[in-house]
Backbone as CSV, one residue per row, in Angstrom:
resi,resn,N_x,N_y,N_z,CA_x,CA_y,CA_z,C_x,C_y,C_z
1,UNK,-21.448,18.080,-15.254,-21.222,16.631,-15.275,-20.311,16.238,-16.444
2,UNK,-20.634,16.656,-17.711,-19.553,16.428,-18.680,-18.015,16.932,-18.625
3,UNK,-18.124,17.794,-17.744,-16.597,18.212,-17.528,-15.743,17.373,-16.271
4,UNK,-16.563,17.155,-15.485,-16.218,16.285,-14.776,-15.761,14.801,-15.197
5,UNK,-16.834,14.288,-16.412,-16.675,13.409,-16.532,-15.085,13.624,-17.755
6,UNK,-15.388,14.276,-18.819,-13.689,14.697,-19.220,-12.878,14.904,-18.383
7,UNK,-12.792,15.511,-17.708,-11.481,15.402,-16.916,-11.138,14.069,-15.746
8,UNK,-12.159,13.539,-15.394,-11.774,12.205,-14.673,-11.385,11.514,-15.746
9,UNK,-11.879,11.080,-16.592,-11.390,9.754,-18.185,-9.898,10.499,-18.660
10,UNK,-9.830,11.599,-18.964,-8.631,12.030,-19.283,-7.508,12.022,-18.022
11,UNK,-7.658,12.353,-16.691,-6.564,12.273,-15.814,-6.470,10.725,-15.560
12,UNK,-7.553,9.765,-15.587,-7.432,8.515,-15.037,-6.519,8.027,-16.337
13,UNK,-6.920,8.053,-17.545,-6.140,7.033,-18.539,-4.997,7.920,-18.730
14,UNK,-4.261,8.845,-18.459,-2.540,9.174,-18.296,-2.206,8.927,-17.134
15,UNK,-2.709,8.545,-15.924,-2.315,8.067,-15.026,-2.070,6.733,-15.180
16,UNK,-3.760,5.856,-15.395,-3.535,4.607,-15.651,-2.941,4.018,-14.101
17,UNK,-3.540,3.677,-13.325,-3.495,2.956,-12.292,-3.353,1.449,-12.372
18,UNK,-4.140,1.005,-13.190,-4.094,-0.403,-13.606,-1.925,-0.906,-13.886
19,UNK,-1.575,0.043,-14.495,-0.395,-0.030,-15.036,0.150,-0.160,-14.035
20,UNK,0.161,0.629,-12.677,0.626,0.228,-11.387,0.555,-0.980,-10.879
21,UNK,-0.370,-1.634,-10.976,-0.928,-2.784,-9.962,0.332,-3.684,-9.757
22,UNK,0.878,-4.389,-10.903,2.128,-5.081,-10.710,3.562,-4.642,-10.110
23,UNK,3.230,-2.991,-10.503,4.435,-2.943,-9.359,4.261,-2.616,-8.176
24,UNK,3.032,-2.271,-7.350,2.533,-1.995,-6.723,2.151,-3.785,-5.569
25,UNK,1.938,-4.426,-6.638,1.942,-6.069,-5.845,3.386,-5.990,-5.858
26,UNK,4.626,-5.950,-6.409,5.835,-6.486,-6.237,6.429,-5.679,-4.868
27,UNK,6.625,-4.292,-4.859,6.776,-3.820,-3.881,6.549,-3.688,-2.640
28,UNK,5.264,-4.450,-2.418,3.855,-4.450,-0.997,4.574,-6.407,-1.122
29,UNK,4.463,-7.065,-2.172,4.466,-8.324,-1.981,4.966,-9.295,-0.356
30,UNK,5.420,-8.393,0.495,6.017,-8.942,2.007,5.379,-7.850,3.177
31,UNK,4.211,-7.424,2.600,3.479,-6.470,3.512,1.901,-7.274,4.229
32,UNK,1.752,-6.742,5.006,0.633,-7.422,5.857,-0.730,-6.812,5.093
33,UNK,-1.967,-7.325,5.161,-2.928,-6.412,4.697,-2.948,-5.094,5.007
34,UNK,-3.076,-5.014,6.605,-3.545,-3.903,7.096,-2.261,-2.782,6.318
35,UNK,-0.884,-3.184,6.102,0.038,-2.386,6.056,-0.319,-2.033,3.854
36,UNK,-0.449,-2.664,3.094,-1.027,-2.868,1.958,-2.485,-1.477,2.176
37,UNK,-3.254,-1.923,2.714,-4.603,-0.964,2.875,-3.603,0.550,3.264
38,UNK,-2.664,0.846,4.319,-2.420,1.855,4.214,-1.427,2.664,3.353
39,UNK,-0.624,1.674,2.550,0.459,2.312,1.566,-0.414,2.577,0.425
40,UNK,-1.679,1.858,0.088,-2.766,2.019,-0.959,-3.159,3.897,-0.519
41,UNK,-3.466,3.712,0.491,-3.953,5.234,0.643,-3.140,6.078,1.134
42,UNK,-1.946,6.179,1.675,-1.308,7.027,1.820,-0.749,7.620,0.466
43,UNK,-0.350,6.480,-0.936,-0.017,6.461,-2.335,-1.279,8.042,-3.314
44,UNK,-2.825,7.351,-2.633,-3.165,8.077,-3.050,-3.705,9.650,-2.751
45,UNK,-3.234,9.899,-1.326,-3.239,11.333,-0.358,-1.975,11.841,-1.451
46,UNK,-0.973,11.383,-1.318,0.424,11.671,-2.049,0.298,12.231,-3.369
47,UNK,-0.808,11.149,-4.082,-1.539,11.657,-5.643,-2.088,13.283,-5.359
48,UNK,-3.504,13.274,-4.771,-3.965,14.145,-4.386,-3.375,15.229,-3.907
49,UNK,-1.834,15.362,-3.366,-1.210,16.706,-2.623,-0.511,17.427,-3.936
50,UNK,0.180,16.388,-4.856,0.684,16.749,-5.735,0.194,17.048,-6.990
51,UNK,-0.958,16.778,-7.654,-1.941,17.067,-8.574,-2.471,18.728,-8.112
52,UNK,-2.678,18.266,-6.823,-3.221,19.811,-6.679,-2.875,20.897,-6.756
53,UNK,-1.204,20.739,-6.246,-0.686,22.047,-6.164,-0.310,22.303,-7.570
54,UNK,0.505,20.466,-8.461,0.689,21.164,-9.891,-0.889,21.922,-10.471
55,UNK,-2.113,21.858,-10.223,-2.848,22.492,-10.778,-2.657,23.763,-10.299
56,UNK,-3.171,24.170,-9.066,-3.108,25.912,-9.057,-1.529,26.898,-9.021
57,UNK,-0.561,26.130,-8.854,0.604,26.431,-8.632,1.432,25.945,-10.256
58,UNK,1.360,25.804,-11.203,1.759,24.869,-12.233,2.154,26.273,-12.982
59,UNK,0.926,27.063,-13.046,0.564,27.878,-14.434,2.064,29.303,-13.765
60,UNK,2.398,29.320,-12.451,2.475,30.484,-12.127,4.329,30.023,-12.216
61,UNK,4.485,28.745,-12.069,5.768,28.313,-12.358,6.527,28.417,-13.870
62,UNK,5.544,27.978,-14.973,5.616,28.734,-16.544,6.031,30.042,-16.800
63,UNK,4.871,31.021,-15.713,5.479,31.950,-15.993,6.712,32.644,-15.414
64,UNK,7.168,32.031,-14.518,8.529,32.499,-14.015,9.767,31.914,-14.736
65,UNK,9.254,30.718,-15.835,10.449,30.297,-16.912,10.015,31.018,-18.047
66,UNK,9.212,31.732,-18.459,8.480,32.116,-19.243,8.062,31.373,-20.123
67,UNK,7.347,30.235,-19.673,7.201,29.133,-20.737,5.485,29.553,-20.919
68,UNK,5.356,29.808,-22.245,3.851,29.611,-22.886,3.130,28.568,-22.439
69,UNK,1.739,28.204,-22.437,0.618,27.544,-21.987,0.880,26.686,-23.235
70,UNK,1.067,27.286,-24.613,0.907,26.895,-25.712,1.925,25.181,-25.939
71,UNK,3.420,25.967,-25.610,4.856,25.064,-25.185,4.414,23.806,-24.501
72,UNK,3.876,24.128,-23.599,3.329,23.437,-22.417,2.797,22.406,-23.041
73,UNK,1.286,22.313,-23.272,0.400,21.736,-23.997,1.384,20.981,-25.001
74,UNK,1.971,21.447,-26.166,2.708,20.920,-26.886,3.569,19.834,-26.367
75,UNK,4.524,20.087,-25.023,5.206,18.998,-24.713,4.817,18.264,-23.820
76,UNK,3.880,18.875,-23.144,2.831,17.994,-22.197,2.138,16.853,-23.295
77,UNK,1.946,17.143,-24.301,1.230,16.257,-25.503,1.975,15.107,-26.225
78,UNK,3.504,15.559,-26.315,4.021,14.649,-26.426,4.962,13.555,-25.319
79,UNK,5.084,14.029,-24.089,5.045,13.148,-22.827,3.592,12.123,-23.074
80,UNK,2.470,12.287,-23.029,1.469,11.839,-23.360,1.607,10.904,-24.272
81,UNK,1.695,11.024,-25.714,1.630,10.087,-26.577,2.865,9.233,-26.240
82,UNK,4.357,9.808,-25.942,4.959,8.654,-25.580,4.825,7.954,-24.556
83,UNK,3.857,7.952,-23.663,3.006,7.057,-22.606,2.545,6.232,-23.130
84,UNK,1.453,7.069,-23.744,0.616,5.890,-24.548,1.237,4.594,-25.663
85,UNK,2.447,4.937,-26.467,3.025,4.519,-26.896,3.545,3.091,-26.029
86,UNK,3.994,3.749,-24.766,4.958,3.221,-23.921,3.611,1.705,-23.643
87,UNK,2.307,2.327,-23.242,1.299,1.315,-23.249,0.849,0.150,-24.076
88,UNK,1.053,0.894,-25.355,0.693,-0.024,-26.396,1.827,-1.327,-26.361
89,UNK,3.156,-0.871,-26.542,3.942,-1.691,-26.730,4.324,-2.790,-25.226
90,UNK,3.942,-2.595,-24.482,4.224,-3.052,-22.735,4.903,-2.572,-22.268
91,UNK,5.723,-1.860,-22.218,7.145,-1.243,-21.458,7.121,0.007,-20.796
92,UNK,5.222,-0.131,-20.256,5.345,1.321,-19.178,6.081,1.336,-18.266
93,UNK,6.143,0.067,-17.488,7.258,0.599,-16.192,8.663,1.050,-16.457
94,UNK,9.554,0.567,-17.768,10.537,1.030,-18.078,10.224,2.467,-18.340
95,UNK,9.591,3.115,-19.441,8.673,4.235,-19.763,9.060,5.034,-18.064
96,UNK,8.584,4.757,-17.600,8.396,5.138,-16.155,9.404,5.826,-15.221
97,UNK,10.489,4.650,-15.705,12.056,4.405,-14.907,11.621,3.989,-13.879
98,UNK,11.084,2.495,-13.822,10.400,1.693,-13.403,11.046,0.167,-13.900
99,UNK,12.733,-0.308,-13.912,13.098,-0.837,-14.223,13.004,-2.406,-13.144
100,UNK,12.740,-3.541,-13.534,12.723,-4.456,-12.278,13.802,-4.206,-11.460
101,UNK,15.148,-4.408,-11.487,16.302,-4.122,-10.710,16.005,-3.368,-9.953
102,UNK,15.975,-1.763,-10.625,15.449,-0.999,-9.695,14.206,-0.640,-8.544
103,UNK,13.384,-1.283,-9.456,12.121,-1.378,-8.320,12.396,-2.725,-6.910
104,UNK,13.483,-3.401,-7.506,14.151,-4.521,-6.664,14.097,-4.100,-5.041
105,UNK,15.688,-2.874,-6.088,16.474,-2.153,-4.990,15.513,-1.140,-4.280
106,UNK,14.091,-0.433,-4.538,13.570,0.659,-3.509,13.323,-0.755,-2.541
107,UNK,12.634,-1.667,-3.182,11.889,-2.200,-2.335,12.602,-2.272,-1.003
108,UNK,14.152,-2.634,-0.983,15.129,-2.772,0.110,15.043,-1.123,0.437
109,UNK,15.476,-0.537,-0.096,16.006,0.644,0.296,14.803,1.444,1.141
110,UNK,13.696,1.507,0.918,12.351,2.053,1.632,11.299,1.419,2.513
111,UNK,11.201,2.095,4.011,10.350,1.671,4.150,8.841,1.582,3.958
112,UNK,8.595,2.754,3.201,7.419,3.198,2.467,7.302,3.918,1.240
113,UNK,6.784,3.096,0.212,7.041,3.228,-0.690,5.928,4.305,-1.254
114,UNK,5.270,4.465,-0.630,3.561,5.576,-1.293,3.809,6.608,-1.541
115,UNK,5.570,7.508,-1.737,5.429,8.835,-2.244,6.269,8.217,-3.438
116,UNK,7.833,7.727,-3.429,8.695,7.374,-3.822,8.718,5.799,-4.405
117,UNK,8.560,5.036,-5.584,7.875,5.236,-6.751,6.766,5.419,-7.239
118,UNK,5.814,5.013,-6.196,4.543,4.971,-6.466,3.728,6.407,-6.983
119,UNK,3.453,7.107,-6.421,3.296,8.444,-6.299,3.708,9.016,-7.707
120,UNK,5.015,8.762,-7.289,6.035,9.967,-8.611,7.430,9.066,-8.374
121,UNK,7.259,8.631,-9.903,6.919,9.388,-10.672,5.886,8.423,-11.867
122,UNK,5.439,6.835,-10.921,4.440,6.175,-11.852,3.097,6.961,-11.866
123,UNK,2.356,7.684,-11.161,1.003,8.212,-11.298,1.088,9.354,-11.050
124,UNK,1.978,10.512,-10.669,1.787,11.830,-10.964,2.921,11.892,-11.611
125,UNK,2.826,11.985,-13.135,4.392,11.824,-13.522,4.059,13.388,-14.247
126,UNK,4.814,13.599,-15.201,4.676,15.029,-16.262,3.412,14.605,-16.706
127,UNK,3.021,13.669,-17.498,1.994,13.526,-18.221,1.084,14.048,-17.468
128,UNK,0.410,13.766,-16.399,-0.974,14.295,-15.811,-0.635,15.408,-15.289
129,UNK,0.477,15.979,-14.713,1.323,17.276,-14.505,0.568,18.322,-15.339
130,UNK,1.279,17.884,-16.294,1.203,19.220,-17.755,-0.908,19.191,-17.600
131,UNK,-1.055,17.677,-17.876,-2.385,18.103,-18.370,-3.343,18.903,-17.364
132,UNK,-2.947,18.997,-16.388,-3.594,19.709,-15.234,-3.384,21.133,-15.610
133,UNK,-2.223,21.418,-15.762,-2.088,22.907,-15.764,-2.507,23.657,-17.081
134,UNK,-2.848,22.709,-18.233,-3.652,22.970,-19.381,-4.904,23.237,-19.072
135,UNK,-5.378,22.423,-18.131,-6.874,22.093,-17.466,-7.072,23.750,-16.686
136,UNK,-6.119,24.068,-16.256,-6.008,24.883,-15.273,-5.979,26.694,-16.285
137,UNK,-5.492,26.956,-17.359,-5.723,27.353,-18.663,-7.065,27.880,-19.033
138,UNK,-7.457,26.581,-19.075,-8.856,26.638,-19.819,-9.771,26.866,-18.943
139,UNK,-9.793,26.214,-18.060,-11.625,26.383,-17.183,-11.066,27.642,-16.085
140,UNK,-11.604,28.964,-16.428,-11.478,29.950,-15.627,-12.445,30.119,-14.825
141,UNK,-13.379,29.598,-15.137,-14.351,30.009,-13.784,-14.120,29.377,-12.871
142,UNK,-14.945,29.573,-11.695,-14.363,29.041,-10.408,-15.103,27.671,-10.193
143,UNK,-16.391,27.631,-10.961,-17.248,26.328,-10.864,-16.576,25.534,-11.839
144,UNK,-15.669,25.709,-12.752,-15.003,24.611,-13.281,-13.902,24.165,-12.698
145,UNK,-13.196,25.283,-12.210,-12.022,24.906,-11.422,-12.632,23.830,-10.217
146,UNK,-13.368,23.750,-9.467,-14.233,23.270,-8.486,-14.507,21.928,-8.942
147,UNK,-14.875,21.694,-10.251,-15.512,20.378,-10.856,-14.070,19.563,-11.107
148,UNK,-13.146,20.187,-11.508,-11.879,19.377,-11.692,-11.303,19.238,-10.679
149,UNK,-11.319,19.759,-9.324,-10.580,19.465,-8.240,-11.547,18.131,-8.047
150,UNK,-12.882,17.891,-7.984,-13.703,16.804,-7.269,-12.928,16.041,-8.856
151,UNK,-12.756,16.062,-9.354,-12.278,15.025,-10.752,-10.783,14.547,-10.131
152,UNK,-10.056,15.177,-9.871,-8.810,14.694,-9.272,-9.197,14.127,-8.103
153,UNK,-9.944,14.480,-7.449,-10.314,13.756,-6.229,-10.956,12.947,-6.120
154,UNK,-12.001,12.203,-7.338,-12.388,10.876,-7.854,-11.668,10.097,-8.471
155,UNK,-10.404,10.809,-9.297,-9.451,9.682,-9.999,-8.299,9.126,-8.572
156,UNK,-8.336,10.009,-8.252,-7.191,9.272,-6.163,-7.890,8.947,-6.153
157,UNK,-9.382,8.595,-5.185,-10.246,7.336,-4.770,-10.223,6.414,-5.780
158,UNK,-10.587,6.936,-6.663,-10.607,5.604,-7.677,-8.812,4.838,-7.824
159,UNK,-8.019,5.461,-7.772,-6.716,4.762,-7.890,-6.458,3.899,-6.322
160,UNK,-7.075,4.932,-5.176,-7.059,3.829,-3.785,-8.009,2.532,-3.982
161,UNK,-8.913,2.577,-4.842,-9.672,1.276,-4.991,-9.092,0.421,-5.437
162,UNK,-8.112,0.847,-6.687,-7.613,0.113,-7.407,-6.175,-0.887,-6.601
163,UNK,-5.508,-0.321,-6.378,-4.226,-0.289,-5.675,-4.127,-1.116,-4.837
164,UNK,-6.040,-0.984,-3.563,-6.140,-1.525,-2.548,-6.562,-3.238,-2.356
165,UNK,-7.361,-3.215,-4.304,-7.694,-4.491,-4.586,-6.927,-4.685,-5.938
166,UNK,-5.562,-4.466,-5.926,-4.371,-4.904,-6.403,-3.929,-6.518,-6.550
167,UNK,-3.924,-6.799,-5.747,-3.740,-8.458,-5.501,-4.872,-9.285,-5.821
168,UNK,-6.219,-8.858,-5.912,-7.324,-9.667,-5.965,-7.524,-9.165,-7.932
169,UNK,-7.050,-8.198,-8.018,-7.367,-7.793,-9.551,-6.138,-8.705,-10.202
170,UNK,-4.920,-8.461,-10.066,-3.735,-9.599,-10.464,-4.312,-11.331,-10.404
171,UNK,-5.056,-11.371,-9.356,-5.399,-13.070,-9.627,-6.867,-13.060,-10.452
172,UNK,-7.596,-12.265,-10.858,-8.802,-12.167,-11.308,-7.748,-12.222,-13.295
173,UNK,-7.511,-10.934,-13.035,-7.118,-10.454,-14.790,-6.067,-10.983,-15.310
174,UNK,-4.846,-11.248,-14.318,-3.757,-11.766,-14.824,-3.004,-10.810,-15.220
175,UNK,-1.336,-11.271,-16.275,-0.997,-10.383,-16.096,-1.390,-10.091,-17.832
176,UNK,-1.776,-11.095,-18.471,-2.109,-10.843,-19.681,-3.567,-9.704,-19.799
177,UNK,-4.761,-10.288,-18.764,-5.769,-9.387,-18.860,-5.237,-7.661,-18.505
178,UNK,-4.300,-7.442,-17.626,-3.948,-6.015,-17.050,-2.978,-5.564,-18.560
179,UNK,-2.410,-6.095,-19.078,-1.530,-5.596,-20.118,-2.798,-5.734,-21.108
180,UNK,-3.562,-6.539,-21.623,-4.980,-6.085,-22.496,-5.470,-4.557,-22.079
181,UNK,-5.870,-4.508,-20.962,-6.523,-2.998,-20.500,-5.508,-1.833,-21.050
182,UNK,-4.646,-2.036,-20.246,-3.478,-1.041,-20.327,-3.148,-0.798,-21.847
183,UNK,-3.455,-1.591,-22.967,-3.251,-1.285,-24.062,-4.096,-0.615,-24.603
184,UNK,-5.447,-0.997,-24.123,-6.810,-0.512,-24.958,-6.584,1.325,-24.039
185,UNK,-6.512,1.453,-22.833,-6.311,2.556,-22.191,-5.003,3.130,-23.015
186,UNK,-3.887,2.631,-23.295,-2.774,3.996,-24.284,-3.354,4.038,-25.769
187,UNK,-4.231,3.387,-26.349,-4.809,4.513,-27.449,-5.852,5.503,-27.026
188,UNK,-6.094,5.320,-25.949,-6.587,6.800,-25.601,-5.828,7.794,-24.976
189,UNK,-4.898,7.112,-24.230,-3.746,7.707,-24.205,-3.492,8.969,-25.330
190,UNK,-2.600,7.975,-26.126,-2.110,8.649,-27.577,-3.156,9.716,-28.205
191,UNK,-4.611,8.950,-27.921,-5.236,10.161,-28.685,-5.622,11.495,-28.104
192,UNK,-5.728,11.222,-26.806,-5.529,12.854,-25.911,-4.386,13.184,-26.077
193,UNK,-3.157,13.011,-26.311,-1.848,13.445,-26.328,-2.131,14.616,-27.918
194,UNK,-2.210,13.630,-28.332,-2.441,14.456,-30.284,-3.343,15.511,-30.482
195,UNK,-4.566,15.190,-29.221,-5.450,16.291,-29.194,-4.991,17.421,-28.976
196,UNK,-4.008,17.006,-27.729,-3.054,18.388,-27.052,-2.261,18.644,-27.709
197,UNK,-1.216,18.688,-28.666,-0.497,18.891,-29.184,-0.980,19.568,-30.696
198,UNK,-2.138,19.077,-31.499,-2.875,19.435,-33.091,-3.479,20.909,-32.129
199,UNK,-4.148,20.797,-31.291,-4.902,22.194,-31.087,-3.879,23.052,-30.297
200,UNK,-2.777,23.312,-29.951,-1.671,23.894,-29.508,-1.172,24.460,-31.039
201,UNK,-0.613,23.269,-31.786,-0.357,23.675,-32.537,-0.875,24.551,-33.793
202,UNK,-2.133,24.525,-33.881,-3.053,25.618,-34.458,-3.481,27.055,-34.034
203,UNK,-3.333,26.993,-32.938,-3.222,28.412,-32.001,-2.106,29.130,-31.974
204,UNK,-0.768,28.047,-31.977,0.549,28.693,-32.670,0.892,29.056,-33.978
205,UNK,0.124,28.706,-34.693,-0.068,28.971,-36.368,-1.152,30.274,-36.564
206,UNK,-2.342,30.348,-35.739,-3.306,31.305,-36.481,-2.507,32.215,-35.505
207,UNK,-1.877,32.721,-34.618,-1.220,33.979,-33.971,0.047,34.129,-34.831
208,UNK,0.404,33.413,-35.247,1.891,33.802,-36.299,1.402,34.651,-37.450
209,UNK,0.407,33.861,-37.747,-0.271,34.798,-39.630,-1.337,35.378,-38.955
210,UNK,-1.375,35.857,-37.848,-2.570,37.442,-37.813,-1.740,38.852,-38.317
């Protein structure tokens, strides 16, 4: 249960769904419910296909660049804090490349938007990328590997909840209450980022001076 519960709080706040909602209302904003209910969940099948494979497929791609777990973690850590950063200050969707103009122009240009921005690169971006395949690192047994797949697969439901009551959360929180959250969510951000990056970087230090 505690690993579960770490890894849902840690994949949900670098995802950060909430951070979506506004562009997620701007883009849907000329969509019917029923069509809204299904770009909500098709957005988060899309989450779910791509989380997964970066988890078991992630680690085996490193090693064909020969990139260390260690590297990884390290710049996976700092993608992270500049998220969180990106949170604190308001400017995740830019952060994102999530520019209004541009989110203007998909809106014309697509008729479905649930892989292409939504998807990726606002909620499976590098940040939860990397941290998966760190995740993927560490828990070798197969009952952990098992507990973090149902963790990715509670943070997608939980992002289809979110997504799906998008419009009712925008008139409830506003846009001041969703930018409150989203701020209090990137210092945790930032501080899982530093986590990943201080204990990377100590593992790269005690193997240098053995």
């Amino acid at each position: 249960m505690e690993l579960f519960i770490y890894a849902f709080a840690a994949l949900f706040s670098v995802m950060n769904p909430l951070g979506t909602v506004p562009i997620f209302v701007g883009l849907t904003r000329e969509y019917s419910a029923k069509e809204q209910s299904k770009t909500s969940l098709l957005t988060a099948i899309n989450v779910f296909v791509i989380l997964l494979i970066s988890f078991f497929i992630g680690r085996y791609i490193l090693h064909f660049f020969g990139i260390s777990i260690e590297s990884l973690r390290i710049a996976g850590g700092l993608i992270i804090v500049t998220s969180g950063f990106a949170l604190l200050t308001g400017s995740f969707s830019k952060h994102k490349g999530m520019e209004k103009e541009r989110v203007k122009n998909d809106a014309f240009q697509r008729n479905n938007v649930s892989l292409t921005p939504l998807a990726i690169p606002m909620l499976a971006g590098p940040g939860s990328i990397s941290l998966l395949i760190g995740m993927y690192e560490d828990y070798t047994v197969i009952s952990q590997k098992l507990i973090t797949v149902l963790a990715i697969l509670g943070v997608c439901l939980a992002t289809f909840l979110v997504l799906r009551s998008s419009h009712y959360i925008v008139k409830m929180l506003g846009a001041s209450g969703i930018n409150a959250i989203s701020r209090i969510i990137g210092f945790i951000v930032i501080a899982i980022g530093i986590e990943y990056i201080s204990s990377s970087v100590i593992l790269v230090l005690s193997d240098a001076f053995k």
